[in-house]
C-alpha positions as CSV (number, residue, x, y, z in Angstrom):
1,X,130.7,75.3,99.9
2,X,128.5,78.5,101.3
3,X,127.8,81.7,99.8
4,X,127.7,83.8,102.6
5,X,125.8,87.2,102.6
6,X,125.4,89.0,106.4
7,X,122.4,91.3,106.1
8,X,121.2,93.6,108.3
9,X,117.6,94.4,109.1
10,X,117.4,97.7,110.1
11,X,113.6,98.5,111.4
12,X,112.8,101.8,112.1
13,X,110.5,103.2,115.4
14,X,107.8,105.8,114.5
15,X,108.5,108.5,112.4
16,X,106.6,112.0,113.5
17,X,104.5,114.0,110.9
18,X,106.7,116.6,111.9
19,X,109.9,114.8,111.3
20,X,111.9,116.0,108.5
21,X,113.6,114.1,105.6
22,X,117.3,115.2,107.3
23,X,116.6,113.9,110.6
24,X,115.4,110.2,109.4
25,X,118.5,109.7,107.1
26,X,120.7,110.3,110.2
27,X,118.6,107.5,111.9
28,X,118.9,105.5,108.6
29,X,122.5,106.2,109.0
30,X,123.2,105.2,112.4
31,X,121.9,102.1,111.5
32,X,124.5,101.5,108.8
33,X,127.1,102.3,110.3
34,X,125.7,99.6,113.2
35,X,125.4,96.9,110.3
36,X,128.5,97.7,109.0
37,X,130.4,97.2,112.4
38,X,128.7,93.7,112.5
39,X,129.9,92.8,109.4
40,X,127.0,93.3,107.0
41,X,127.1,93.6,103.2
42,X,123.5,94.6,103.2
43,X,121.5,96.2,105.2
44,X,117.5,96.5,104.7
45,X,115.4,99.6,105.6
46,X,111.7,99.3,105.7
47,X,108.6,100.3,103.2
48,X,108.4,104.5,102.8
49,X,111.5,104.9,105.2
50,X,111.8,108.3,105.0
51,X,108.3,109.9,106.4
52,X,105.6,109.2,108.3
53,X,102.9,106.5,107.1
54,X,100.7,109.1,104.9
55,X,98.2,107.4,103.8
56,X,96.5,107.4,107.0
57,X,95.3,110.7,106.2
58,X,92.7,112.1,103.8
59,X,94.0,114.7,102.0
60,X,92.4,116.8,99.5
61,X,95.5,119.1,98.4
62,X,97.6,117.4,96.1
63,X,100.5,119.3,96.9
64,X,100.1,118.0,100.6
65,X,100.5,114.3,99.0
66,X,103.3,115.6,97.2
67,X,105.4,116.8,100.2
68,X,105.5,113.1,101.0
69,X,107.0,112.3,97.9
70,X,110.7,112.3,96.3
71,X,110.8,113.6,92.9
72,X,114.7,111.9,92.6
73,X,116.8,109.6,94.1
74,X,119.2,110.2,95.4
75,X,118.2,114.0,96.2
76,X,119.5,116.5,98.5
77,X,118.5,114.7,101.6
78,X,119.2,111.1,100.5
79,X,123.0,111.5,98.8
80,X,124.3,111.1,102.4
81,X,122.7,107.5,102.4
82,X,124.5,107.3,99.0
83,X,127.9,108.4,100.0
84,X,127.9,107.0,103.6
85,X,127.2,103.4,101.5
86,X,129.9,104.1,99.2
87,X,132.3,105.1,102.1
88,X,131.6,102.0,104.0
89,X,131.3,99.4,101.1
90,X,127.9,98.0,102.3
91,X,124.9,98.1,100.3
92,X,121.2,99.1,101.0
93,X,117.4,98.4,100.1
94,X,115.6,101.5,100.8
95,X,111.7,101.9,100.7
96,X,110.2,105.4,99.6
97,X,107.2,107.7,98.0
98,X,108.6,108.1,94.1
99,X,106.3,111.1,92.4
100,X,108.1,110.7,88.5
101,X,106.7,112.0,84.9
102,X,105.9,109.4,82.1
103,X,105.0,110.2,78.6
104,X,103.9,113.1,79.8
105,X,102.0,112.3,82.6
106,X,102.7,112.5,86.7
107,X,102.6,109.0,88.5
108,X,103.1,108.1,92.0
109,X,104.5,104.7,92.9
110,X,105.4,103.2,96.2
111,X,108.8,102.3,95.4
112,X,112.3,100.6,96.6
113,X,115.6,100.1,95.3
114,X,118.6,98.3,95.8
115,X,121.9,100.0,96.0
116,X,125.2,98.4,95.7
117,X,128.1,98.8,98.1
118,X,129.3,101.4,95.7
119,X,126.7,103.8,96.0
120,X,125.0,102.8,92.8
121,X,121.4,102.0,92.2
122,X,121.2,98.1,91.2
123,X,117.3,97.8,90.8
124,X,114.3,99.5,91.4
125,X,110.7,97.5,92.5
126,X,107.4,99.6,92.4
127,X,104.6,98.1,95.1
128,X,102.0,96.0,92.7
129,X,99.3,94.7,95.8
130,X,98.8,97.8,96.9
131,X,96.4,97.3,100.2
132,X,93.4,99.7,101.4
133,X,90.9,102.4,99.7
134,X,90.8,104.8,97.6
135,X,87.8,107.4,99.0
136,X,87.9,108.9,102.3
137,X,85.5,106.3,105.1
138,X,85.4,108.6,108.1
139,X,84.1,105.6,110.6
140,X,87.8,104.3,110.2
141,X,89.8,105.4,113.3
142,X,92.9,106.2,110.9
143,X,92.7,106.1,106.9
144,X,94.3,103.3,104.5
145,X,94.7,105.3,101.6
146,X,97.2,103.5,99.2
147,X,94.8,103.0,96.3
148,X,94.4,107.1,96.0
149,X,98.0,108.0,96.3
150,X,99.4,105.7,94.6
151,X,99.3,103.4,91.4
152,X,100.3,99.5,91.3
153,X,103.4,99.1,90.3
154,X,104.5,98.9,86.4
155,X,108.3,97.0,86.3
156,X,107.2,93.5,87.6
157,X,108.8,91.4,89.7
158,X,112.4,91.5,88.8
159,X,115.8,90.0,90.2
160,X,119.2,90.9,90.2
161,X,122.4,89.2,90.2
162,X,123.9,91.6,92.9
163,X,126.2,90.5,96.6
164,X,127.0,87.3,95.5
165,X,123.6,85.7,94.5
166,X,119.9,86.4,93.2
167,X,118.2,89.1,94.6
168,X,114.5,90.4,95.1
169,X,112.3,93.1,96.2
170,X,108.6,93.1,97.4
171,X,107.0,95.4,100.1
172,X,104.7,95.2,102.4
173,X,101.2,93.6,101.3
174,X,103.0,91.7,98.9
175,X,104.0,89.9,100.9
176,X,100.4,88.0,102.0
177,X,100.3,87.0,98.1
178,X,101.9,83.8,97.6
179,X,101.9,84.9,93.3
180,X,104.7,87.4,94.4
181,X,107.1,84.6,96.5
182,X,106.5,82.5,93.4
183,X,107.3,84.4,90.2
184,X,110.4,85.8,91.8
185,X,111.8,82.7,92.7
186,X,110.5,81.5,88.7
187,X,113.5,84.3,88.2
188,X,115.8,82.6,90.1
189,X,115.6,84.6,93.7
190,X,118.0,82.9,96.6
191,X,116.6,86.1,98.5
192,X,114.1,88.7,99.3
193,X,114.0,91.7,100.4
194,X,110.6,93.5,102.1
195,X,110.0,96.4,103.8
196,X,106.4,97.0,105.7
197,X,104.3,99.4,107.7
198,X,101.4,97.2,109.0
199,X,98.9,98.6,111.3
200,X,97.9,96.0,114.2
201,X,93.9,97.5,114.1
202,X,92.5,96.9,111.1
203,X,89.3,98.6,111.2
204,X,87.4,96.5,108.0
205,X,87.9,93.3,110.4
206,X,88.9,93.9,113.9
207,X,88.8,90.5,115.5
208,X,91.7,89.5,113.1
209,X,93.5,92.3,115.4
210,X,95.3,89.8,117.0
211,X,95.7,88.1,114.6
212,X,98.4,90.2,113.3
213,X,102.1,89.3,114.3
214,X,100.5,85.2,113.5
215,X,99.5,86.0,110.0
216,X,102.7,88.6,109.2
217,X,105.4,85.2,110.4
218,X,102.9,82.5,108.2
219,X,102.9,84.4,105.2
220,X,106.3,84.6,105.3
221,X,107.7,81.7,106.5
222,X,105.5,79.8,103.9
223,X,106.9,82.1,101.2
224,X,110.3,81.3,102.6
225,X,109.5,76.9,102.5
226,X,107.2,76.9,99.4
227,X,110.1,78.9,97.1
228,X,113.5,78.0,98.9
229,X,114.6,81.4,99.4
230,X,115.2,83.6,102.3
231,X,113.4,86.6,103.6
232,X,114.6,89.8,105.0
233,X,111.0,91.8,106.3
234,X,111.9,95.2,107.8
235,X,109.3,97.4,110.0
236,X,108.2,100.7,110.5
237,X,107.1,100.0,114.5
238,X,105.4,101.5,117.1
239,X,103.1,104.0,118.2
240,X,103.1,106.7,115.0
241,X,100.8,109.7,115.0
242,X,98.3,107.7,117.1
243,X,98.8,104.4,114.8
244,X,99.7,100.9,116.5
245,X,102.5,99.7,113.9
246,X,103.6,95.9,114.1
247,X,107.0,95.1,114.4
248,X,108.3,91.3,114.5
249,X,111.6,92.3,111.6
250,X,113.1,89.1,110.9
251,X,115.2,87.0,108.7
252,X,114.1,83.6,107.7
253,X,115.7,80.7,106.4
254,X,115.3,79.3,103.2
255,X,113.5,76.3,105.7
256,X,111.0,78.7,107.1
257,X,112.6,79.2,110.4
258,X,112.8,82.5,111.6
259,X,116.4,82.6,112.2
260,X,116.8,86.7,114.2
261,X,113.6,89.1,114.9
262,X,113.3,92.1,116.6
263,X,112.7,92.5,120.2
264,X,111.4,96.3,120.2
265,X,109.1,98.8,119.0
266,X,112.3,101.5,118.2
267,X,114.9,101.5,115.6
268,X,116.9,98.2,116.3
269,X,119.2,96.1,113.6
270,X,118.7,92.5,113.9
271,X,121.4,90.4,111.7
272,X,121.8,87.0,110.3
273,X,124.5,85.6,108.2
274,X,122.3,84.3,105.1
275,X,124.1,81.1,103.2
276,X,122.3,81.5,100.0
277,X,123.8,77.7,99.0
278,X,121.1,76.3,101.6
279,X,118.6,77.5,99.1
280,X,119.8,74.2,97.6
281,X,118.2,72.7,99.9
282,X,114.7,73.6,98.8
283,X,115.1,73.9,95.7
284,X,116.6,70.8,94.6
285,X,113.9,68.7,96.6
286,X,110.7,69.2,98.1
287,X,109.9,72.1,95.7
288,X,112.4,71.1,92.6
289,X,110.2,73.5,90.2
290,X,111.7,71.4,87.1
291,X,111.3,68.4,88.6
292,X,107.9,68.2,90.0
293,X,105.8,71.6,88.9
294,X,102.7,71.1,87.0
295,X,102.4,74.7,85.1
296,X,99.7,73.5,82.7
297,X,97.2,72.9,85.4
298,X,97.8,76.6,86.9
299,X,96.6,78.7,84.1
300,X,93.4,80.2,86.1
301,X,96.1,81.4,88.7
302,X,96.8,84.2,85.3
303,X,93.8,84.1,83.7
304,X,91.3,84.7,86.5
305,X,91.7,87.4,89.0
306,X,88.4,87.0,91.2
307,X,86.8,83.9,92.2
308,X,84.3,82.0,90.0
309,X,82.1,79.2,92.0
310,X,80.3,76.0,90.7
């Protein structure tokens, strides 16, 4: 018995400042169209697919943060993704800048969704580990910015019964906290999707530099092993307005294996056919959550958020 999902991970090269919002969806769209020629039900875009990475720039003007933004979605510019999914009958995760009013009140998340092979939105994730700072430090060679334009997310970690199984979403630096991996698969996740846009210098500690493709594999591989679920992690790559972006997009196995990764720094789909049964394999032993967790003695894991020595 096998419930068989083919999922494409579509990673993106660089994306110009000067780029526009038309000519990325026709990238996004070529690559859907490759996925659905190989037979995928799902393909994965990475985090804040549509633009440049922003927040490597200090900006002052609101209204420049805003142009980086999408006020709806679809819109305009992203229907085609919309349509073109419909057409085909292949779904999508798509990463992007979401600028919305609450109770009166303007909010910017770093958002993704999920969107069915009918064209309809299944579930929407906004970013909660949101990496960087918040106030412009000139001696950086490029800004990290996500704390100042943008809020941690406020819907959770959720999953949805969508293609077939249990589905999740994460992004980006969520993916180095092993709390995110575990409460979504707590919710019954078989897999997860997770686009990023990762700098290889990081300017706070630059002898972990080369460190970077190591530590983007571990996190996830242990995520992967530790939760029985599969993994689906989609980069922006390459050189980007001056920016050294990793790319290493891969699928991994419920196992930890890494089962397809990318082999460029330019928009390439990488594909895997993802039997989410094997998360039985996982699940049902080595970490049987009902079986074998101890949720008593984690409590400080919730209650405590920095650490507290002897």
């Amino acid at each position: 018995m096998s419930r068989m999902l083919t999922v494409g991970a579509a990673q993106l090269g660089p994306i110009s400042r000067e780029e526009t919002r038309g000519e990325v969806v026709q990238r996004l769209l070529s690559l859907m169209r490759k996925a659905k020629a190989r037979g995928c039900d799902l393909v994965v875009f990475p985090e804040l697919a549509l633009t440049t990475f922003f927040p490597r720039w200090y900006m002052q003007d609101q209204a420049d943060v805003d142009a980086y933004f999408e006020t709806e979605m679809p819109g305009p510019e992203t229907q085609p993704l919309f349509d073109t999914a419909r057409e085909l009958g292949i779904g999508f995760y798509l990463g992007y800048a979401e600028r919305v009013e609450q109770a009166g009140r303007v909010r910017h998340f770093n958002t993704a969704i999920l969107v069915d092979a009918g064209g309809g939105i299944v579930g929407k994730y906004r970013k909660i580990h949101l990496p960087g700072h918040s106030e412009n430090e000139p001696w950086r060679a490029f800004q990290h910015l996500e704390k100042r334009y943008f809020e941690p997310g406020d819907l959770g970690f959720g999953t949805w019964r969508a293609f077939g199984g249990v589905l999740g979403m994460a992004l980006c630096n969520d993916r180095r906290w092993p709390e995110t991996y575990r409460v979504l698969a707590l919710k019954g996740m078989e897999l997860m999707m997770l686009g990023y846009n990762t700098p290889i210098h990081y300017p706070p500690v630059p002898e972990h530099d080369h460190l970077q493709g190591f530590h983007n594999h571990l996190c996830m591989q242990a995520g992967a092993y530790q939760n029985g679920t599969w993994v689906v992690a989609v980069a922006k790559a390459g050189r980007e307005e001056g920016c050294e972006l990793l790319g290493q997009s891969c699928i991994i196995a419920p196992t930890g294996e890494i089962v397809a990764m990318s082999s460029t720094l330019d928009d390439e789909l990488i594909v895997a056919d993802c039997d989410l049964d094997r998360t039985r394999e996982i699940k049902e032993n080595i970490f049987n959550f009902a079986l074998h967790r101890q949720p008593q003695e984690y409590r400080l894991i919730a209650e405590r958020k920095g650490t507290v020595a002897p």
